[in-house]
C-alpha positions in Angstrom: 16.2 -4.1 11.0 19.6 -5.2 10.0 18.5 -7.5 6.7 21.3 -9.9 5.4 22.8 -8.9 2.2 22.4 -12.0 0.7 18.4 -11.3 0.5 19.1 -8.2 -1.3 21.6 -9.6 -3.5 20.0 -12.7 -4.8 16.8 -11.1 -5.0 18.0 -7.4 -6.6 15.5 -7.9 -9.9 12.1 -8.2 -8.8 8.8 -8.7 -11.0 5.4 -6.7 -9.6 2.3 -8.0 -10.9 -0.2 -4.7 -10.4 -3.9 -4.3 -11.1 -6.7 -2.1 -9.8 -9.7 -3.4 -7.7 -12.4 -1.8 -6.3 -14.2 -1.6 -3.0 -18.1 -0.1 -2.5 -16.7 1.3 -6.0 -13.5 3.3 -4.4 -10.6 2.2 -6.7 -7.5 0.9 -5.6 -4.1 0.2 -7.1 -2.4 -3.2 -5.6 0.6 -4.3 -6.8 3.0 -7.3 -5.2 6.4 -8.6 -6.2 7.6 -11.6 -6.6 9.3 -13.7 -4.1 9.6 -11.3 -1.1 5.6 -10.7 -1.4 5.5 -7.3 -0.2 2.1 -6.3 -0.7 1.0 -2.0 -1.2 -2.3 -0.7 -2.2 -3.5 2.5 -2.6 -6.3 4.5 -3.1 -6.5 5.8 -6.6 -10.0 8.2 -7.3 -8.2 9.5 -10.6 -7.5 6.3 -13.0 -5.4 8.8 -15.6 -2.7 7.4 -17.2 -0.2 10.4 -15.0 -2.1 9.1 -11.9 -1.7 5.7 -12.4 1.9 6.4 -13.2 2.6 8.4 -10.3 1.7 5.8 -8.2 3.6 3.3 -9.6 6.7 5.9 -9.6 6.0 5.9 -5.6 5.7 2.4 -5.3 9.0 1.8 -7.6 10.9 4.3 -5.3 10.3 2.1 -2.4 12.1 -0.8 -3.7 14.7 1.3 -5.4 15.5 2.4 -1.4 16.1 -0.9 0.0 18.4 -1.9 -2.9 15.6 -3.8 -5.4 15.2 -2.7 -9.2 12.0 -3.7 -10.8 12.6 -4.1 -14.4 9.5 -6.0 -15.0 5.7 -4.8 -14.3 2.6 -7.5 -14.9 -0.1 -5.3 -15.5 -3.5 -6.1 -17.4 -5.3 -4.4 -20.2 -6.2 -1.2 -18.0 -2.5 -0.2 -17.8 -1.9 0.1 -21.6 -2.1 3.4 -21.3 0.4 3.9 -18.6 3.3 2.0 -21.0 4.3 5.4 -22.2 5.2 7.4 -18.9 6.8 4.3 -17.6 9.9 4.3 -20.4 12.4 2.5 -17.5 10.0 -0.6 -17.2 9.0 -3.8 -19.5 5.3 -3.6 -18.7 4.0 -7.1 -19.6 0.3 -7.3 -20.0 -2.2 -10.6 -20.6 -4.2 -11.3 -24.1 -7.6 -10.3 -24.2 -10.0 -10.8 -21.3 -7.5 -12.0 -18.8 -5.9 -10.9 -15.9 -2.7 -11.2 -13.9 -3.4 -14.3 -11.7 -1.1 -12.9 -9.1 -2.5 -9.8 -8.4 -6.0 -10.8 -8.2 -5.1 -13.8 -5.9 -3.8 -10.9 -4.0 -6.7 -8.6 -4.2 -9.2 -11.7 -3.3 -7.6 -12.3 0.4 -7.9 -8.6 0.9 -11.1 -8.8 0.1 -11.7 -11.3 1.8 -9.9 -9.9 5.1 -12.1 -6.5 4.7 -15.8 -8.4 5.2 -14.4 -10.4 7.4 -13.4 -7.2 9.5 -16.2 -5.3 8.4 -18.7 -7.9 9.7 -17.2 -7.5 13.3 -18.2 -3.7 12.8 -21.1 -2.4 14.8 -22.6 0.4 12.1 -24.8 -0.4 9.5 -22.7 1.9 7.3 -18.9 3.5 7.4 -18.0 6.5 6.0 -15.6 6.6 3.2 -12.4 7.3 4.8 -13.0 4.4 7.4 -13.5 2.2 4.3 -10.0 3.7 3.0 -8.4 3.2 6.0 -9.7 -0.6 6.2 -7.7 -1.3 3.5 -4.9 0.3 4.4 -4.9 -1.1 7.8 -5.2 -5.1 6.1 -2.2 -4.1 3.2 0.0 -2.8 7.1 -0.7 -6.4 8.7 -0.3 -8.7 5.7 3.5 -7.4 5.3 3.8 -8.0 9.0 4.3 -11.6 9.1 6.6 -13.4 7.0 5.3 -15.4 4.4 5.6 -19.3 3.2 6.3 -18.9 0.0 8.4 -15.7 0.2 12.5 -15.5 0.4 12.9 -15.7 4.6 10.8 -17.3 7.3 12.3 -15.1 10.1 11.7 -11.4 8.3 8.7 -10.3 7.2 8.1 -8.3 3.8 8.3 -5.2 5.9 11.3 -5.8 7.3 12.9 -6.6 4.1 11.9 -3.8 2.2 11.2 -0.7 4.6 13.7 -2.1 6.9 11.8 -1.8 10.2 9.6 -3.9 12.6 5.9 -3.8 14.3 6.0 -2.8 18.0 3.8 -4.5 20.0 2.9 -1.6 22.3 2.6 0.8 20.0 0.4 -1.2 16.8 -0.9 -3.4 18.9 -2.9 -1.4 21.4 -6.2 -1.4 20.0 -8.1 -3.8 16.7 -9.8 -1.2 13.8 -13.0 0.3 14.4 -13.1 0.6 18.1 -14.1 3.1 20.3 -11.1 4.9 21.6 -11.2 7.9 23.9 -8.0 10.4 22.9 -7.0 13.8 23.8 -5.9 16.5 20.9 -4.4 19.4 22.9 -2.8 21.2 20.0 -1.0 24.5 20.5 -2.4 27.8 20.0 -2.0 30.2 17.7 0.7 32.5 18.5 -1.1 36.2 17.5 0.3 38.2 14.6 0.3 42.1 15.2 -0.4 44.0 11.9 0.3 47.8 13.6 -2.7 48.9 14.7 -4.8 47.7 18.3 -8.0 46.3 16.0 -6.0 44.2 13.8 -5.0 40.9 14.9 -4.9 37.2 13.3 
């Protein structure tokens, strides 16, 4: 997608407001910047100070490809330890007992979006992955769309930041959690000969 450069000019310094949330008690880290409201979340089962770090250096790289610097991280209490191998970044964090209003506004409507899914789901329980991937699948359609309050009305916070758009034929075949029957013809392995008849692999 061929974004103006005005978009990426006017906007170049964004502010992410970050936090962690937790569904069926799998951890996520959400964050969400300012303005052009592009939303990511991943799944996080190590809550270190490097692995929260790391994904924050992924989610930073992101941005720094599409032309954005992110001097500024809103983070709560959680993320005081991750101040240190973050040296490039202001992380800003709340007082005591309160929270970055942003992100957990965030972290609500995908919340909200995952019963609402999960209650159109015929099992009485999903495995874990599914419930990954259920997360994932909301974060993919919530930057699909552009948003009210965000910087454009015609491009979405997908096609500001990762520069490309949703084909209908290809995402929207099928809704999550149906049955689908696919065929997984891989190709064989090509034998190794080790020098002798008997030994193959």
């Amino acid at each position: 997608v061929a974004i103006p450069k005005d978009f990426v000019l006017v906007n170049k310094h964004l502010t992410l407001a970050a936090d962690v949330f937790f569904v069926d008690e799998l951890p996520f880290l959400l964050t969400l910047s300012r303005r052009v409201k592009f939303v990511t979340s991943e799944h996080c089962p190590v809550r270190t100070a490097v692995a929260l770090a790391n994904h924050m250096k992924k989610v930073l790289r992101v941005y720094y490809r599409a032309g954005f610097t992110v001097p500024y991280v809103l983070m709560d209490g959680e993320f005081k330890k991750v101040k240190a191998e973050l040296p490039s970044i202001v992380c800003n964090m709340p007082a005591a007992k309160e929270h970055v209003a942003e992100a957990e506004r965030q972290i609500r409507t995908v919340k909200e979006r995952s019963r609402g899914i999960r209650a159109t789901l015929p099992f009485s329980s999903i495995p874990k992955r599914v419930k990954i991937e259920l997360i994932y699948f909301i974060v993919f359609w919530l930057n699909a769309f552009p948003v009210k309050s965000g910087i454009s009305r015609q491009f979405s916070p997908r096609e500001i930041v990762l520069r490309w758009q949703l084909d209908i034929k290809r995402h929207c075949r099928v809704m999550f959690g149906e049955y689908c029957e696919v065929h997984d013809e891989p190709d064989p392995p090509i034998p190794r000969y080790l020098g002798s008849t008997r030994h193959w692999l």
